[in-house]
N, C-alpha and C positions, 0 to 999 in steps of 0.2 A: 657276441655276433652283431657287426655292424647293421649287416644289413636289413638283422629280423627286428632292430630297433629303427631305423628310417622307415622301412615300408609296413608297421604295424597296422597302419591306417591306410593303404594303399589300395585295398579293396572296397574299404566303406564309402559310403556316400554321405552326406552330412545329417540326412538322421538317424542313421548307425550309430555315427560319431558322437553325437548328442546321447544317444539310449546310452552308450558306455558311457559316455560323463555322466549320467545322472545317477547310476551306479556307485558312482564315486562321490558325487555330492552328499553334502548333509547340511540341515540347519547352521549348520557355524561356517560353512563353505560355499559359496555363492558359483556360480559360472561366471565368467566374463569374456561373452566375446568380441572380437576385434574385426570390425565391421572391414569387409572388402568389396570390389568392383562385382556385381554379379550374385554375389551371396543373398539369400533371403530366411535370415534368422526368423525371424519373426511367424512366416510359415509353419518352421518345423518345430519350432516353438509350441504353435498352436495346435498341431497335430498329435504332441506328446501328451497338450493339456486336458485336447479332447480323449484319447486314449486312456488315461488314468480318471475320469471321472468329474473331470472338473467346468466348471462353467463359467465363461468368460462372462467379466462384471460382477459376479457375484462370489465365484473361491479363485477366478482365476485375474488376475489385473496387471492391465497395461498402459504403461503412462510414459507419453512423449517427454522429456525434460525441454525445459524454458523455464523464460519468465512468468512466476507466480506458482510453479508447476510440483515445487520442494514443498509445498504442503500438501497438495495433492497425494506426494510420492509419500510422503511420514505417514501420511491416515492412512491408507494402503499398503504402508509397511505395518502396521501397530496392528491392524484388523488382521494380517498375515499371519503376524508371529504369535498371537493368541487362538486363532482357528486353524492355522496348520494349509493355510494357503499359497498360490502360488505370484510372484510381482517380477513385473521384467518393467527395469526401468532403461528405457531408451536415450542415448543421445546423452552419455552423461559426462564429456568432456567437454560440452556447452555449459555448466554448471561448475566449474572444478572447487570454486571457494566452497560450497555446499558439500560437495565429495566430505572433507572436513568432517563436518558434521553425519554425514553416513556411517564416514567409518567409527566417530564415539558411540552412536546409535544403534551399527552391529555387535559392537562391542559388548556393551549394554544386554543387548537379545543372549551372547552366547554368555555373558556370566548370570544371568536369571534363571536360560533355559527355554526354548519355542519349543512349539508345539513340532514334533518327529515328521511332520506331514511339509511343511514349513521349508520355501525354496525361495531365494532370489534370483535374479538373473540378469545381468548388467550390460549394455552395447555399446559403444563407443569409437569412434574413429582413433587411428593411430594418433597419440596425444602423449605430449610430456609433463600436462597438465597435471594427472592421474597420482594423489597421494599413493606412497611404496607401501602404505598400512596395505591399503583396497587391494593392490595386485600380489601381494604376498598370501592375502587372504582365500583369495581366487583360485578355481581352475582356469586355465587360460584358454580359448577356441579361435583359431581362424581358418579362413580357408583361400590360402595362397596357391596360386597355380603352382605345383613342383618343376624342378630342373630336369630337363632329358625331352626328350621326344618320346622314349618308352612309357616313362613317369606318367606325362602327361595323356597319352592314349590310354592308359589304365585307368587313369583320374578319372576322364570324360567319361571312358564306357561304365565304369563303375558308381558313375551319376545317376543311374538308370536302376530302377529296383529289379532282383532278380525276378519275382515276379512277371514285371510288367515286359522283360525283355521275353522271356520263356512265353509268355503267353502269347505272343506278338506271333503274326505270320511269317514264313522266309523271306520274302521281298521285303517286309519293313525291318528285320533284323541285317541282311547285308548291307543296305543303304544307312542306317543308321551306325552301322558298324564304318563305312566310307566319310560320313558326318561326324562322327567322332575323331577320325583321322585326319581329315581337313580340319577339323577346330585345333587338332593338337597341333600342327603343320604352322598355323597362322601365329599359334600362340610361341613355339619355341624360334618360328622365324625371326621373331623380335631379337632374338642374341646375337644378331648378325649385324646390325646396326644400321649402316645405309646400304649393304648391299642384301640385306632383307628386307626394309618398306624403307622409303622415302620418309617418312615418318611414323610418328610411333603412337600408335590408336589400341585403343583401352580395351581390347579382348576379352570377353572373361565367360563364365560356365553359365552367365542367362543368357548368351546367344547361343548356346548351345541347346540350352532347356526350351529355350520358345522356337527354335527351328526344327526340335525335335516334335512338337504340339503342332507346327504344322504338317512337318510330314504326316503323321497320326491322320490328322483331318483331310488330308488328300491321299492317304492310302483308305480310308474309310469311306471313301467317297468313290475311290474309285471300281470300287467292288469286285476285284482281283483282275482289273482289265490291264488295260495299256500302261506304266507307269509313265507317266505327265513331267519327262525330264526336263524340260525346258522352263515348265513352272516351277517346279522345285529348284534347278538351278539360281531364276530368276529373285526368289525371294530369300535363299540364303547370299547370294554374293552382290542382289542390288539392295537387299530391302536388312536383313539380319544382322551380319558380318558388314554387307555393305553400307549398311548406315553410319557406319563409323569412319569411313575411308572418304578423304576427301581428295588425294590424290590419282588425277587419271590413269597413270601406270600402276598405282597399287591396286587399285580397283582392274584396270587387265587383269594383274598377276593371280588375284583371289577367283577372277572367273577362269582364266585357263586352269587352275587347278581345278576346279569344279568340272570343266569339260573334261579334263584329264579322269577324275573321281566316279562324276554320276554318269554313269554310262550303262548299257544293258549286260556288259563282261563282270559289271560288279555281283550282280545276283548268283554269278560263280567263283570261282578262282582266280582272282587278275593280280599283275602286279601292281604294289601301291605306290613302286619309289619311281618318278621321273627319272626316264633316258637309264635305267638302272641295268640297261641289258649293254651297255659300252663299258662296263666296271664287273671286274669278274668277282663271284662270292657275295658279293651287295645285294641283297634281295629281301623283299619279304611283301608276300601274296595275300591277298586276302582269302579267310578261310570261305569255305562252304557252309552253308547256315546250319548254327546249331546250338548245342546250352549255352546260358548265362557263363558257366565256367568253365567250358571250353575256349570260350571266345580269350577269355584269360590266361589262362595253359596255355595258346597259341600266342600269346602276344610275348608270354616270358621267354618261347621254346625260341622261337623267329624271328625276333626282334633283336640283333646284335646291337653293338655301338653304336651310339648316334653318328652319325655321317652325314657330308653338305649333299651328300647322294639322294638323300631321301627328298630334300627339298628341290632336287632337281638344280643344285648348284655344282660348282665346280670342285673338288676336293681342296683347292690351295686355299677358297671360302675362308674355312675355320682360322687360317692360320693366325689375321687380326684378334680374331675372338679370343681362341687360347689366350694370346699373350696379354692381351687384355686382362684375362681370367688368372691369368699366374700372375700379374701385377699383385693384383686387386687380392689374392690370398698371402704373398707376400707382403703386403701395405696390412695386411691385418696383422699376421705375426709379426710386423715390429711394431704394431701397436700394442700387442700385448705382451711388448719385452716391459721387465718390472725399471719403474723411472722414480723410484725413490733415493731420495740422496743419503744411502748407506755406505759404510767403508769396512771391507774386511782386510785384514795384513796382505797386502802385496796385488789389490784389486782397486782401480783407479775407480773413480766416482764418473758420472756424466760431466758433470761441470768440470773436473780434471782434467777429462781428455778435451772438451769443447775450451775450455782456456789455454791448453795446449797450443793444438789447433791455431787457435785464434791468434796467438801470438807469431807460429808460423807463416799464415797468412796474410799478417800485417809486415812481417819481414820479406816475405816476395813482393806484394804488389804495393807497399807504403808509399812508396816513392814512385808505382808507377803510372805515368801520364801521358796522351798524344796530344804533341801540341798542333793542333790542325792549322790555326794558321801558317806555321812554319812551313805544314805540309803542302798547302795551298801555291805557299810564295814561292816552292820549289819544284811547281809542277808546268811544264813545259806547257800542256793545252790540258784547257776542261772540256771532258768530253761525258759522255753517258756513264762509262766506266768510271774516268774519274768524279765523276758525283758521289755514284755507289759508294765510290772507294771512303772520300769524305761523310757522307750519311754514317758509316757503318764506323771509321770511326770517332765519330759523338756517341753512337752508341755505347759506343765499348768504356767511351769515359764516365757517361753516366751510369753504365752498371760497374766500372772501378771505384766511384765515388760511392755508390748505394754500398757495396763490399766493406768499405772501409768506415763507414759512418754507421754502418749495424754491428759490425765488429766492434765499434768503439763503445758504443752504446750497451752490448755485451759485457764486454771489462767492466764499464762501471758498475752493471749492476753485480754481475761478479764481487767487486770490492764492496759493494753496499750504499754507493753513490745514489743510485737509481733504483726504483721498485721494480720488479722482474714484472713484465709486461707477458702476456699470451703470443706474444710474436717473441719477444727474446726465450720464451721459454721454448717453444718450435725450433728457433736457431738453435741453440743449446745441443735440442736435441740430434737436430740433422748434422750437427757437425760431430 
């Protein structure tokens, strides 16, 4: 079942995600996660360390990576693996020559034997630094915004402990339920390229977390009176979300949706899609306040396809993007056609068919040339057109000439003249 394998984690929030990793961890098995825009490892990090008993600086350690900082990290590790404690080493794709030495040093630990209690825990940015010992070794963790609009609105809500949502009053559970859907709104708008922001600003689940800690403190403030829409507005779409927008029309777009959002129809049943009532069947309302996992069950029941509807776009929107998106999944699968030079009876190789090819091509256009000045001396008046006409073609002979002088350079390395270059081997393959 596809689907029960993509959305396994679809409800969790990231110290969910963590308690299940740890599950899984053991002394010979580290975590490694893969630091992103908005995530704050290190928190839920500390929440788990406090949870289990453990005391930061003294069974618990955590150490920045830098210069001088690999010895810090070794005494830290050696005091771990004999006491059964726990080390998160930060930042360790700033180090990678060092990585080396970790990975013979866990090594080391798992054929001795550490203490059962005995955890690492590794952070890093996206790096090709990273020995394949370390990440084979690993659980691997990130936390990437998923694809869809649904995706994403389950992500956000599901940010949120059940707890803290169930405890909450009605008024702050529909608004945040609205804040969740604007954050998802902003964040899949981005697939739409320029005719969803002007540019493209780094969204991600702490502006969701620190606008949700305000509303908190001005629904706590307000002591079940007036909800204060115009300051709420003001500080998700100038101050939250808006900090990041340095465009004047994107910064409209994020408040009209906000006017659109936070409004007194939210605390009932309203719809959430823009202009959704000119498109028949497109709909989906926000519920009436109620469980953590109702709020869920609604979003799976109600939420059909993504549509440019929801974004209050025009439905032809998508059609860039798709084709875009089928590119980009076809550009994979032929990258993951097999390109080794095998030969079975009666099955041409790559280099077969691209010398092929190549010799075809050098039989149509070998000989072909425009001689512009000819063109020039035969041309009655030069006018705007005939310029064009001239420009385009010198174009066409310097891409006849690039044609024929990559082709050639092909053949030789073909025959073995020439070492096969990353560019001839591209050609090779395109052709």
């Amino acid at each position: 079942d596809g689907d029960a394998y993509i959305e396994c984690d679809s409800t969790l929030n990231s110290l969910e995600i963590l308690e299940s990793s740890l599950t899984d961890s053991t002394p010979k098995t580290p975590i490694y996660f893969i630091l992103s825009a908005g995530s704050n490892v290190v928190a839920d990090l500390d929440r788990k360390a406090s949870a289990n008993g453990l005391e930061k600086g003294v069974s618990y350690h955590n150490v920045s990576m830098g210069q001088g900082q690999d010895v810090v990290a070794m005494s830290c590790l050696e005091t771990a693996h004999r006491n059964g404690h726990w080390v998160i080493l930060n930042n360790v794709h700033l180090m990678p020559n060092w990585l080396v030495e970790l990975e013979k040093k866990l090594d080391e630990y798992s054929s001795d034997g550490s203490h059962s209690k005995f955890r690492v825990f590794l952070t890093s940015d996206p790096s090709k630094s990273i020995p394949v010992g370390i990440l084979n070794r690993c659980i691997k963790l990130t936390n990437e915004p998923p694809t869809g609009l649904k995706a994403n609105l389950k992500r956000a809500w599901c940010f949120f402990s059940k707890e803290s949502i169930d405890d909450a009053d009605s008024k702050t559970k529909s608004i945040l339920f609205g804040l969740c859907h604007f954050h998802s709104i902003l964040m899949e708008r981005k697939q739409f390229g320029p005719m969803g922001f002007n540019m493209k600003y780094p969204f991600s689940i702490g502006d969701l977390r620190d606008s949700a800690t305000c509303l908190q403190n001005y629904m706590d403030n307000s002591g079940g009176g007036k909800i204060p829409w115009q300051d709420l507005k003001y500080i998700f779409g100038e101050i939250m979300y808006g900090g990041h927008i340095v465009n004047d029309f994107d910064r409209l777009l994020a408040n009209e949706y906000l006017n659109f959002f936070m409004k007194d129809d939210l605390l009932d049943e309203t719809e959430m899609y823009p202009f959704a009532e000119d498109e028949k069947g497109l709909s989906f309302m926000s519920p009436a306040p109620t469980s953590f996992e109702k709020y869920i069950d609604h979003i799976d029941k109600n939420m059909s396809v993504d549509t440019p509807i929801a974004f209050g776009l025009h439905p032809n929107a998508e059609i860039e993007f798709r084709t875009q998106q089928s590119n980009n999944i076809f550009n994979t699968l032929k990258e993951l056609q097999p390109r080794g030079i095998f030969n079975t009876e009666g099955v041409a190789t790559p280099q077969n068919v691209a010398d092929a090819k190549s010799h075809d091509l050098l039989d149509k256009f070998g000989d072909k040339y425009f001689d512009v000045e000819e063109l020039v001396r035969n041309l009655d008046e030069m006018g705007p057109y005939q310029n064009v006409f001239i420009q385009e073609m010198d174009v066409i002979n310097a891409l006849l000439a690039e044609i024929k002088r990559s082709i050639k350079e092909l053949q030789l390395g073909f025959a073995g003249e020439l070492t096969m270059s990353e560019s001839m081997e591209d050609l090779m393959m395109s052709l």
